[in-house]
VOMAR-669933 format. One line per field, with one value per atom (N, C-alpha, C): x, y, z. Coordinates in steps of 0.001 Angstrom, whole numbers. Atoms other than C-alpha are relative to their C-alpha. Example, Ala and Ser with C-alpha at 12.3 -4.5 7.8 and 13.67 -1.06 7.14 Angstrom:
east	c(890 | 12300 | 900 | -820 | 13670 | -770)
north	c(-1190 | -4500 | 1200 | -1190 | -1060 | 1090)
up	c(0 | 7800 | 0 | -60 | 7140 | 730)
This chain:
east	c(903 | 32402 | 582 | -531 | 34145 | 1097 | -1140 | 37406 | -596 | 209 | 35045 | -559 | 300 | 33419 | 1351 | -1145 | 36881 | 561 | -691 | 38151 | -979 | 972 | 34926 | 729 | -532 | 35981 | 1459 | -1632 | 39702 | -164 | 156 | 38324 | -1044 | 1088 | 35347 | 1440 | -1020 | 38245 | 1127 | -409 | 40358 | -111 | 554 | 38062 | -209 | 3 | 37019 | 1268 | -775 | 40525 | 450 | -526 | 41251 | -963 | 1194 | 37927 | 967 | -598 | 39468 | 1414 | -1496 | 43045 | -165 | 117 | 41602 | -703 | 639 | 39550 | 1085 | -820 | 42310 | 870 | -1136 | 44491 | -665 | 246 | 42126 | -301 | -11 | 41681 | 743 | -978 | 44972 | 681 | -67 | 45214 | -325 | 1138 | 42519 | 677 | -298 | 43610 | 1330 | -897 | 47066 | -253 | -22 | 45566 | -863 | 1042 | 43275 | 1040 | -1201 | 46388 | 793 | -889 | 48605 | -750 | 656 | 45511 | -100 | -150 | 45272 | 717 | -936 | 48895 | -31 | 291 | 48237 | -481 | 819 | 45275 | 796 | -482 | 47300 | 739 | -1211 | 50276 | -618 | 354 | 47970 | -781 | 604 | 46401 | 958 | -1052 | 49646 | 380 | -292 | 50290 | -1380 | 1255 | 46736 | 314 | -304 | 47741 | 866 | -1082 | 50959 | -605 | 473 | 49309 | -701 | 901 | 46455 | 626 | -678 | 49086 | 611 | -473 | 51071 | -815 | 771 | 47679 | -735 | 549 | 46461 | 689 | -948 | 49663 | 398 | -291 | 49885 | -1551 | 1051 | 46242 | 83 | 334 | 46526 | 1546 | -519 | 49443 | -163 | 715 | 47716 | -697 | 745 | 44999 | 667 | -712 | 47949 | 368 | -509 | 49411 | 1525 | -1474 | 52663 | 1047 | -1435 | 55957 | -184 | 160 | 53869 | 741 | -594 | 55734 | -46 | 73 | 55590 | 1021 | -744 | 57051 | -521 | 676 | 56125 | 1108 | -324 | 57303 | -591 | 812 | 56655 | 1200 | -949 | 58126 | 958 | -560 | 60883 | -555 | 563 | 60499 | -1098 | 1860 | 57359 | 725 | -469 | 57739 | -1224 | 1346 | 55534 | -511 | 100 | 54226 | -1624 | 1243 | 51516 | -1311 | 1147 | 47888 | -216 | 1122 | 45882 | -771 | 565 | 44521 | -215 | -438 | 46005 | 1053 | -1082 | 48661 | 302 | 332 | 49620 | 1388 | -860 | 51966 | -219 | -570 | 54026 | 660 | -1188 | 56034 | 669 | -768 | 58463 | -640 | 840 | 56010 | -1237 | 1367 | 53857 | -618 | 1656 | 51196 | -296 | 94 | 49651 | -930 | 1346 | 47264 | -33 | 278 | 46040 | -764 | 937 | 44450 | -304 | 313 | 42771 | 992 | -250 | 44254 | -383 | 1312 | 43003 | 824 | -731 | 46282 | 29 | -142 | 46223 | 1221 | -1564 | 50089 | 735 | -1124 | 52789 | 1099 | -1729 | 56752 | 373 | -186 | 57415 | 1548 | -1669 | 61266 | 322 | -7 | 61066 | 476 | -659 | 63801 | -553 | 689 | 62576 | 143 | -327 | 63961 | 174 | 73 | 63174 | -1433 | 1228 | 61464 | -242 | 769 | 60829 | -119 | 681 | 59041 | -557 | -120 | 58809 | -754 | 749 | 56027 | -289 | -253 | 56305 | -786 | 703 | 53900 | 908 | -950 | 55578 | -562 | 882 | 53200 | -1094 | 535 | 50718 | 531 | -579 | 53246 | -228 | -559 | 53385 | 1050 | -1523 | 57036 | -189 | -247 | 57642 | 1018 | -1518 | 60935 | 450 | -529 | 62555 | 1277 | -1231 | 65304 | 444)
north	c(-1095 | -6917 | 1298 | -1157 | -4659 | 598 | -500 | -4385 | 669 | -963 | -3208 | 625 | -1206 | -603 | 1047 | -375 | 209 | 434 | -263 | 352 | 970 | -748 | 2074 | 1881 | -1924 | 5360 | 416 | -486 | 5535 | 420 | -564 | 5773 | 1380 | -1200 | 8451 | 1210 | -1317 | 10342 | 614 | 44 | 9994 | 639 | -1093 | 11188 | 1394 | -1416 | 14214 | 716 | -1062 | 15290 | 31 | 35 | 15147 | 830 | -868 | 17501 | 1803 | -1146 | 19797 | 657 | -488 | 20055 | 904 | -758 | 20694 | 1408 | -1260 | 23389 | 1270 | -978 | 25135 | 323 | -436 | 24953 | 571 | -733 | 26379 | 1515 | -1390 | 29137 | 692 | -621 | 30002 | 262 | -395 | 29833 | 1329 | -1009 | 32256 | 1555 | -1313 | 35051 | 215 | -462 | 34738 | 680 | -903 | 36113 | 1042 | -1357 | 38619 | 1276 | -360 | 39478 | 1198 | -451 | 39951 | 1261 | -998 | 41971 | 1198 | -944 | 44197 | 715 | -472 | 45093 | 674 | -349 | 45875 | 1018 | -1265 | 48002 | 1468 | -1111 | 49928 | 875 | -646 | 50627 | 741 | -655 | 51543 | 1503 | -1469 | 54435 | 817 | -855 | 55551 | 1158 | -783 | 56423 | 1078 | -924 | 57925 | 1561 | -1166 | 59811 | 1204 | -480 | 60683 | 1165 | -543 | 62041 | 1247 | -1055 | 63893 | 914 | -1107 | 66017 | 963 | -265 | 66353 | 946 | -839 | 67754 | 1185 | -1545 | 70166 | 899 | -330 | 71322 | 1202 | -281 | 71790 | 1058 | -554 | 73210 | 1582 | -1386 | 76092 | 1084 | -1089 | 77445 | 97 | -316 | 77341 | 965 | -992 | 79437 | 1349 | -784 | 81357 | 742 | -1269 | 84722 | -452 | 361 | 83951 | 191 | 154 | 83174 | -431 | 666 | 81507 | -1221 | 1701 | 78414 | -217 | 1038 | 76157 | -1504 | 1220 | 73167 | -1020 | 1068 | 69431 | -1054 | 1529 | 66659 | -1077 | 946 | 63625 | -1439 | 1355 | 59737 | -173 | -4 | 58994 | -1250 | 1126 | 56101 | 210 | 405 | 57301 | 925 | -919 | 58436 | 739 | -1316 | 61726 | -152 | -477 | 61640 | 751 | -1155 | 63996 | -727 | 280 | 63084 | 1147 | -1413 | 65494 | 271 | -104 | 66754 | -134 | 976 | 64527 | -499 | 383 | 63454 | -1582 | 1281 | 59892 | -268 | 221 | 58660 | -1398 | 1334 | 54942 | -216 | 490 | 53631 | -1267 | 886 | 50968 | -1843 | 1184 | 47839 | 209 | -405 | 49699 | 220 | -730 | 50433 | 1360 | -1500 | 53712 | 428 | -1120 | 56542 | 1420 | -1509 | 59280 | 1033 | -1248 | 62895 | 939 | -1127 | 65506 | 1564 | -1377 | 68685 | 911 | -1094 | 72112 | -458 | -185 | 72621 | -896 | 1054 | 70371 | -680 | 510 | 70019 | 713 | -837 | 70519 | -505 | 747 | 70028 | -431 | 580 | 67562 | -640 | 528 | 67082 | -608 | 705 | 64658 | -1438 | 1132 | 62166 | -1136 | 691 | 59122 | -488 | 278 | 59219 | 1344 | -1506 | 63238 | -455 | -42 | 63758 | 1612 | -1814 | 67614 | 366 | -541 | 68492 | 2319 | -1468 | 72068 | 404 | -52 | 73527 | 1374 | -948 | 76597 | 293 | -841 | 79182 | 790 | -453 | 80526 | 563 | -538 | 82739 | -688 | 973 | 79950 | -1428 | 1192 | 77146 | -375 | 509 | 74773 | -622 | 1086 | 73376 | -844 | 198 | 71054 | -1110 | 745 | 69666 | -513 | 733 | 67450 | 0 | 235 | 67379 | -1076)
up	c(207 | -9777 | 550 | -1019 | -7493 | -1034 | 576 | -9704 | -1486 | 1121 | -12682 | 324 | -340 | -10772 | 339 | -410 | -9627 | -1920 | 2006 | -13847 | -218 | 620 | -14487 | 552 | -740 | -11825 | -640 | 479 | -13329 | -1519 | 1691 | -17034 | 165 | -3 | -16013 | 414 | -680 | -13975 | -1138 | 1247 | -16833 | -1128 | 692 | -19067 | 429 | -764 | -16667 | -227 | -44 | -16356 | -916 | 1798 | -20155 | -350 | 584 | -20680 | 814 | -1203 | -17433 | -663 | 707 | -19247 | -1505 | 974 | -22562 | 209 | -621 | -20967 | 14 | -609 | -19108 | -1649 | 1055 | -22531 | -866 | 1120 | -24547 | 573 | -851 | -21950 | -595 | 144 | -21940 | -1464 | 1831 | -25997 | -265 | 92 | -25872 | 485 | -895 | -23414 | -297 | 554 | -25182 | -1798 | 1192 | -28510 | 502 | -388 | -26823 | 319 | -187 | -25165 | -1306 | 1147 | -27978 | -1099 | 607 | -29817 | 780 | -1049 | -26883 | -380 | 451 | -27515 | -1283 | 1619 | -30839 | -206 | 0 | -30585 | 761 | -865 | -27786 | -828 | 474 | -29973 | -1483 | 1510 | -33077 | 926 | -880 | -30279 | 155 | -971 | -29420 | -1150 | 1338 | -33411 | -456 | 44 | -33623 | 1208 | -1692 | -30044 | -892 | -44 | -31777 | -1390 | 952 | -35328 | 424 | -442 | -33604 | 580 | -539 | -31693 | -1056 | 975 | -34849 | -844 | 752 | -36842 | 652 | -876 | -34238 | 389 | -269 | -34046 | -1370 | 1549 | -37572 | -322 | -24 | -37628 | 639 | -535 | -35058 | -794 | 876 | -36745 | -1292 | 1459 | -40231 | 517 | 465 | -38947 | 764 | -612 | -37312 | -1124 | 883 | -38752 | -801 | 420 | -41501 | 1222 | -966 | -39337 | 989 | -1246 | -36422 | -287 | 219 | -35153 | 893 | -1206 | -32513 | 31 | -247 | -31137 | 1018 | -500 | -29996 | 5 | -130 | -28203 | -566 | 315 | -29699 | 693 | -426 | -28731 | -1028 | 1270 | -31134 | -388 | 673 | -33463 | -1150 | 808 | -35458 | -1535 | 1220 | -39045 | -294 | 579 | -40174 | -1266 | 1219 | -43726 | 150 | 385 | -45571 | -806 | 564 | -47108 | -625 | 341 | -49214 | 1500 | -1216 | -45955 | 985 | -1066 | -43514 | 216 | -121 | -41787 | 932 | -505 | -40894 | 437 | -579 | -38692 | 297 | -134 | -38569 | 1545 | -569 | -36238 | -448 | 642 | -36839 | -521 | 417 | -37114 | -231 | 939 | -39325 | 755 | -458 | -37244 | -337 | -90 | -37738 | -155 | -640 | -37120 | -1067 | 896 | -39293 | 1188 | -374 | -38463 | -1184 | 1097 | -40586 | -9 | -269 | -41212 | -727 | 703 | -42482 | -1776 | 1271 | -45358 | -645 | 610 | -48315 | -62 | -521 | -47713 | 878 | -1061 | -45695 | -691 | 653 | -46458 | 1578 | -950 | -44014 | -61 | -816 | -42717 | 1121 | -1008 | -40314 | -45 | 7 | -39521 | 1317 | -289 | -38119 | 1679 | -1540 | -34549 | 492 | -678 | -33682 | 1257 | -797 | -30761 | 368 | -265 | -31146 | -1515 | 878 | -33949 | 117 | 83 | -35060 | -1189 | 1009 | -37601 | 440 | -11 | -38903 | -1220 | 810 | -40931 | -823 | 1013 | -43857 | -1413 | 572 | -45270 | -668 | 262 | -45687 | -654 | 193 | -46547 | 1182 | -1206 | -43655 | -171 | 360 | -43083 | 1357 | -1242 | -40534 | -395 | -76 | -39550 | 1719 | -1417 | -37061 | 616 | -328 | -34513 | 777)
């Protein structure tokens, strides 16, 4: 009687720590895709970060006088393109971030590893080009 109360505690424990393991592993499943989305979201902010500088940039010298120009740091890596009204910015694993802007276009010259951007009024053209 003794040795099947004794079998009985090694299969309950058994079971217990087979509930306890699957536990912890599905934890750690878990908080590695939250994780990894985290990352994700961050790097799709950084292209939003990077755009929104890009269109307010682009904005105050639109409602600036012809020949205003300015200049912006940006991170390298991100590519610039144009929207009807917006400008959206990549970086290299696609992610990316739009912003509004006033001009329906700009002529955008921007090679894909500048990190000084330069946008220039040109009697209501906007140009902007990269170095």
């Amino acid at each position: 009687m003794a040795s099947l109360v004794r079998g009985q505690m090694s299969v309950e424990f058994f079971l217990l720590f087979s509930v306890i393991l699957l536990v912890f592993g599905l934890f750690f499943f878990f908080s590695n895709e939250v994780q990894r989305y985290t990352t994700y979201v961050s790097a799709s902010g950084t292209s939003a970060t990077v755009a929104y500088s890009v269109a307010h940039s682009i904005n105050n010298v639109f409602l600036g006088a012809g020949g205003l120009s300015t200049s912006i740091d940006v991170p390298a890596g991100y590519s610039i393109a144009v929207q009807p009204h917006s400008i959206v910015v990549s970086d290299s694993e696609n992610r990316s971030g739009s912003f509004p802007m006033l001009p329906a276009a700009a002529d955008v010259s921007v090679p894909a590893n500048s990190s000084i951007i330069t946008i220039t009024n040109l009697n209501g053209t906007i140009s902007v080009t990269g170095e």
